[in-house]
N, C-alpha and C positions, 0 to 999 in steps of 0.2 A: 736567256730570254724567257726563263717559266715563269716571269711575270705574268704572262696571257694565264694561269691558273686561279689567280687569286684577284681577279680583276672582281669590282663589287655592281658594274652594271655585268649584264647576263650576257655580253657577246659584244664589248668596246674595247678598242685598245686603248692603251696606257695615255692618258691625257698628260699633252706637253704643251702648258699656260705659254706663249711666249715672253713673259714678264717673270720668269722664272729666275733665283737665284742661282749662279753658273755652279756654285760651291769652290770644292776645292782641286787643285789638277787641271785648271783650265788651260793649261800648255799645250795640253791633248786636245786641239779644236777638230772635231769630226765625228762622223758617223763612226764608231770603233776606228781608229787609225787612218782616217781621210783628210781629204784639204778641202777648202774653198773650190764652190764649182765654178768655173768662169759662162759669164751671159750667155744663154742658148747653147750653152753646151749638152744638155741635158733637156730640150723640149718639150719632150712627151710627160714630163715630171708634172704634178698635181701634188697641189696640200687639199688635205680633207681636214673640213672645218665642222664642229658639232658645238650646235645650242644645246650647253645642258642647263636644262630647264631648273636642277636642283641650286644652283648656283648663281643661276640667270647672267651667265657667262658664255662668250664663244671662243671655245682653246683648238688648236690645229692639233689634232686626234692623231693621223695616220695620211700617208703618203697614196699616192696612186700614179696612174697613169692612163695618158690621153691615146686608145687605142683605135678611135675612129674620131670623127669630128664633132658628134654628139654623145659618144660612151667611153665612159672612163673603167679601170677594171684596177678593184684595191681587194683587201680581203673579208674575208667575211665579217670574221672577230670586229674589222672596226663599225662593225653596223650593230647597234645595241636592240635586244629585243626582237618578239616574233612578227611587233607592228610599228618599223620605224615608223619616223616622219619627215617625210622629204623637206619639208621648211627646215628643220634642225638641221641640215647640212648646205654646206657653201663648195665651192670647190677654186680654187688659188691656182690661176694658169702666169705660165711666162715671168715670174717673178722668181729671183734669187733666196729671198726672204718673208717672214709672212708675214702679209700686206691685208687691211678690212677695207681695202678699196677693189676695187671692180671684180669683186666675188662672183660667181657664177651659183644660178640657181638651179638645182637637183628637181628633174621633174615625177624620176621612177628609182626606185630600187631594187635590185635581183639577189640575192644571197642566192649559191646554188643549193638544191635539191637536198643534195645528201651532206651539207652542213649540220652538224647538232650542235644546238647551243647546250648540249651538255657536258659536251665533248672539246666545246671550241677547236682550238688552231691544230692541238692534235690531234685529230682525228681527221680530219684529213678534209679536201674538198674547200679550203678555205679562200675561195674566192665568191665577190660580187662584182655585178655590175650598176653602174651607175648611168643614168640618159639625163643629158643636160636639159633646161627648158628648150634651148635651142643650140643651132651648129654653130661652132669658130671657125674663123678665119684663120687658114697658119698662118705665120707670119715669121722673122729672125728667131723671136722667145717660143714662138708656139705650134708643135707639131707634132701627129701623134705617131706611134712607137707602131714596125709594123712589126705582127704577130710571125713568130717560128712557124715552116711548113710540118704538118704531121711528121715526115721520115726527116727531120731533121736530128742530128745528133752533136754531144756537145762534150768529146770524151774526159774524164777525170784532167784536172791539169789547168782546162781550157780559162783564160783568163776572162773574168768579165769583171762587170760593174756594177754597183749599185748604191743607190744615191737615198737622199734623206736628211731630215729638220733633228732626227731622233738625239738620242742619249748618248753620250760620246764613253759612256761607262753604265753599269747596272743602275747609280744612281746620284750619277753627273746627267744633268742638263746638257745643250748645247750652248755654251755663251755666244751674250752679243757679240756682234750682231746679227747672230742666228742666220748664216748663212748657210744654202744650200750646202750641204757636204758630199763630198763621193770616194771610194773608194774601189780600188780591185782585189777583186776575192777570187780563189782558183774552184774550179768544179770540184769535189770531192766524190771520188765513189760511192755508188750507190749501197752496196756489200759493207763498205769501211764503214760510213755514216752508220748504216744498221747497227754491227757492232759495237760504235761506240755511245749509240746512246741505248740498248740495251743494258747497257752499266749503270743507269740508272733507272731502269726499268721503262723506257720510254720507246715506243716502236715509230719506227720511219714507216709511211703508209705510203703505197705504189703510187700514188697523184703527188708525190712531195720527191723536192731533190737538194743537195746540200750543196751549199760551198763557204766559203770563207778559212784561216787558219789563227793563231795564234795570231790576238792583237788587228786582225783583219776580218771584223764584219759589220750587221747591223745592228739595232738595237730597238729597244722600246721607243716607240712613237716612227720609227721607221716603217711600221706595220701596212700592208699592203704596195708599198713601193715598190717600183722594178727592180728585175734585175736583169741587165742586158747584155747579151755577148754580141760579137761580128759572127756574123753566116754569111759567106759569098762576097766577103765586102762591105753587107748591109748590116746595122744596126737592128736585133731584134728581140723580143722579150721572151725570156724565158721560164721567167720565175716573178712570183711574186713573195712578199716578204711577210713571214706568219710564225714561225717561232724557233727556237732554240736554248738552251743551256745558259743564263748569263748572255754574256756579250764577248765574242774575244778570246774565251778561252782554249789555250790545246784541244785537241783531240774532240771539240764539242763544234762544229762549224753551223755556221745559221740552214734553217730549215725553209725551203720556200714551196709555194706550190707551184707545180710543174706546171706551166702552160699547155702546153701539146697533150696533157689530159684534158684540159677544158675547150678544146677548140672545135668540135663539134657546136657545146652549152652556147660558147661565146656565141659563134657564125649565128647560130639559128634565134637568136634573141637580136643580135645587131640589125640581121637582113629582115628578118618578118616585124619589125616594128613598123609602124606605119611613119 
């Protein structure tokens, strides 16, 4: 996934047109090695939708997720530039597939602090926040993901999830009908991850944690999407989706940023809004 390097807006992910041709390999429907998400199974799930103005087009950019009723939390990279524009963004609730019908309108945007757009997704910190015009209503499709307690832990192994519209290969599409995908990826240690992508000169940074294996991860246009394990029982996020090696490959598992580094950023942005 070192697509996020050569991206030609200064801090977007990988745009995935849904009118996209599937190519070829479409056997493989999913986020790297997933299936069809079945309805509401996955509520907290968000498409991030971006007007780019250069094209005068609106392509589903990057995934997210509904972590309050008015805030959504994706990654940095899919926010282009050091002055978005909240009109240029929509955001796609409760839907399997992506829909230009009852989009939601983006009232603020937060990229954290210590993101560089020079740096993008590697470097670490690569989470934003998003605040809707206004609050949803949950409902069966729509409900937001709750956040991992700070001493929570989630040791190498531990199976979770993570869902997405993305690329079902480097540079496969996902075909119609561009159904939500999901798949389970296992934690990967944090030590192991280090060393294997120091094989390519790439550092894992202490806000980032790894999981996926051969054939098991996400991919371009999955960017900022969850990633969610059980804690206690409950469903909770612990990752967000921000870059890695290809898609899939041994020894190279997806990179996400660690929630439980950001949950001070998040609290104090969510609760002191007005």
């Amino acid at each position: 996934m070192l697509w996020l390097l050569v991206l030609t807006l200064p801090c977007l992910g990988g745009s995935v047109p849904v009118t996209s041709d599937p190519g070829s390999g479409t056997e493989l429907v999913g986020i790297v090695g997933g299936h069809d998400a079945a309805d509401g199974k996955w509520p907290w799930q968000v498409g991030l939708w971006f007007w780019d103005p250069t094209r005068s087009k609106w392509s589903l950019d990057c995934g997210g997720s509904l972590i309050h009723p008015q805030w959504v939390l994706t990654a940095a990279h899919c926010i282009p530039g050091r002055n978005p524009v909240t009109r240029h963004f929509e955001v796609q609730l409760g839907r399997m597939r992506p829909s230009h019908q009852d989009r939601l309108q983006v009232a603020m945007i937060i990229c954290h602090p210590k993101y560089s757009l020079e740096n993008k997704a590697v470097g670490g910190a690569d989470v934003a926040l998003l605040k809707l015009e206004a609050p949803v209503r949950p409902s069966n499709l729509v409900r937001w993901i709750r956040l991992p307690p700070a001493s929570s832990a989630f040791p190498p192994g531990s199976r979770c999830w993570v869902t997405g519209w993305g690329r079902i290969a480097p540079e496969e599409p996902l075909p119609p009908p561009y159904n939500l995908q999901e798949v389970e990826v296992p934690i990967v240690a944090d030590e192991i991850c280090r060393q294997q992508y120091l094989r390519i000169n790439k550092v894992i940074q202490d806000d980032e944690l790894c999981a996926g294996s051969e054939g098991r991860d996400s991919c371009q246009g999955d960017s900022g999407g969850p990633l969610v394990c059980k804690w206690r029982g409950t469903w909770v996020q612990v990752g967000v989706v921000s870059w890695g090696h290809k898609c899939g490959l041994p020894n190279f598992p997806g990179v996400y940023a660690r929630v439980t580094s950001f949950l001070p950023w998040i609290h104090l942005h969510i609760h002191s809004s007005p």
